[in-house]
Wavefront OBJ file of the C-alpha trace (Angstrom):
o trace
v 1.788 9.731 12.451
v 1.028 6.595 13.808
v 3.836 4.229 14.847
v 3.647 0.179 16.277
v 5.427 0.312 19.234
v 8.659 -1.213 17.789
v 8.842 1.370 15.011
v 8.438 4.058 17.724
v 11.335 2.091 19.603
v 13.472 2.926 16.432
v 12.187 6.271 14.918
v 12.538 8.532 17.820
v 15.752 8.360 18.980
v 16.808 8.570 14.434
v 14.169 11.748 14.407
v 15.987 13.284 17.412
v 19.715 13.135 16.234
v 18.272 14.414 12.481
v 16.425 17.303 14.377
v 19.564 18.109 15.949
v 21.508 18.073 12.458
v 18.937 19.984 10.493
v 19.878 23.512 11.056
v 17.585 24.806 8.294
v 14.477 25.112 10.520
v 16.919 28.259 12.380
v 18.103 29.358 8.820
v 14.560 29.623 6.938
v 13.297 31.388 10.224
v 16.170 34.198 9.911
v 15.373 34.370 6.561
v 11.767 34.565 6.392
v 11.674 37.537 9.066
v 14.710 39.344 6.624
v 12.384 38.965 3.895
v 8.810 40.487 5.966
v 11.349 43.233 6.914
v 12.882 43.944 3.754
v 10.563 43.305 1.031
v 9.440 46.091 0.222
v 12.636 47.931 0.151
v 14.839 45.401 -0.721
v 17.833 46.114 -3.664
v 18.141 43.900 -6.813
v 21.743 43.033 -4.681
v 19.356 41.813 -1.653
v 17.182 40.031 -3.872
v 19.619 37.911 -5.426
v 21.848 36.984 -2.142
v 17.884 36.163 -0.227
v 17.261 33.754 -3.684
v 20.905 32.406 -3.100
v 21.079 31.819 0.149
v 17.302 30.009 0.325
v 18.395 27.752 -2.169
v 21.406 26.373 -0.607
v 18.918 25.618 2.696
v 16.798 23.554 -0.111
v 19.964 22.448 -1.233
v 21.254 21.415 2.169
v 17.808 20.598 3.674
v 17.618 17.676 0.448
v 20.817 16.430 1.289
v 20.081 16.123 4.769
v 16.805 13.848 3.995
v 18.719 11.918 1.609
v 21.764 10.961 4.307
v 18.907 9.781 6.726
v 16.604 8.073 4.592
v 18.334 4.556 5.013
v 18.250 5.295 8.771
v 14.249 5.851 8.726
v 13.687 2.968 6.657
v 15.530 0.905 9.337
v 13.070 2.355 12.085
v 9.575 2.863 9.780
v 7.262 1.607 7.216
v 7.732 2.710 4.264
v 4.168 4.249 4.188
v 5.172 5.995 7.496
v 8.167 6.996 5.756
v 6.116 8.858 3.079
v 3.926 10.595 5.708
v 7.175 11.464 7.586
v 8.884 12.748 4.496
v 5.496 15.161 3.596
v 5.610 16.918 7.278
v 8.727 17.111 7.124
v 8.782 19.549 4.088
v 5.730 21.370 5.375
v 2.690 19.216 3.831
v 0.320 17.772 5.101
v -1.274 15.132 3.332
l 1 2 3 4 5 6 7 8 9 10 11 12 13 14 15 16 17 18 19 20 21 22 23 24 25 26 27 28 29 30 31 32 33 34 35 36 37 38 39 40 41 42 43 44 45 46 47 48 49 50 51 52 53 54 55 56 57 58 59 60 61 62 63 64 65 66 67 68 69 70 71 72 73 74 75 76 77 78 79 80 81 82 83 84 85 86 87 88 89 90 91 92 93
C-alpha cells in the first residue's frame, strides 16, 4: 500500500500496537489446523463448538477494526484506509 511519508510517520507505529492486540491471526491458525485434522472425523459436538468458536474470532476480529478505525483515519487516507481494511480481512483488491 502506498503511503506519503507523513502518513507512514503515523500508520506504522497505529498498525504495530493493533498487530499486537489482534490475537485472531494465532486463534484462526489453531483453528484452521483443528479443522484439516479433524474434518473428516469430526462429531456433530465438534462441529458446532469449531462454528462457535470461529465466529466469536469474526466477532472479536470486527470489533477490533472498529476500535481502531478512528486511529487509522488519523494516520491514512481514507482510500488507503479502504485498501488497508481489504488486506486486512484477507482480500486483495
Amino acid at each position: 500500500m502506498p503511503l506519503t511519508e507523513t502518513e507512514a510517520t503515523k500508520f506504522w507505529p497505529v498498525r504495530s500496537i493493533h498487530s499486537r492486540d489482534d490475537q485472531g491471526e494465532r486463534v484462526r491458525f489453531a483453528l484452521l489446523k483443528e479443522y484439516a485434522k479433524d474434518h473428516k472425523t469430526a462429531t456433530d459436538q465438534q462441529a458446532d463448538s469449531f462454528i462457535k468458536r470461529w465466529l466469536v474470532l469474526d466477532q472479536d476480529n470486527t470489533q477490533l477494526r472498529l476500535k481502531y478505525i478512528p486511529e487509522f483515519e488519523k494516520a491514512i487516507s481514507h482510500k488507503n484506509k479502504r485498501r488497508y481494511s481489504f488486506r486486512s480481512i484477507g482480500a486483495s483488491p
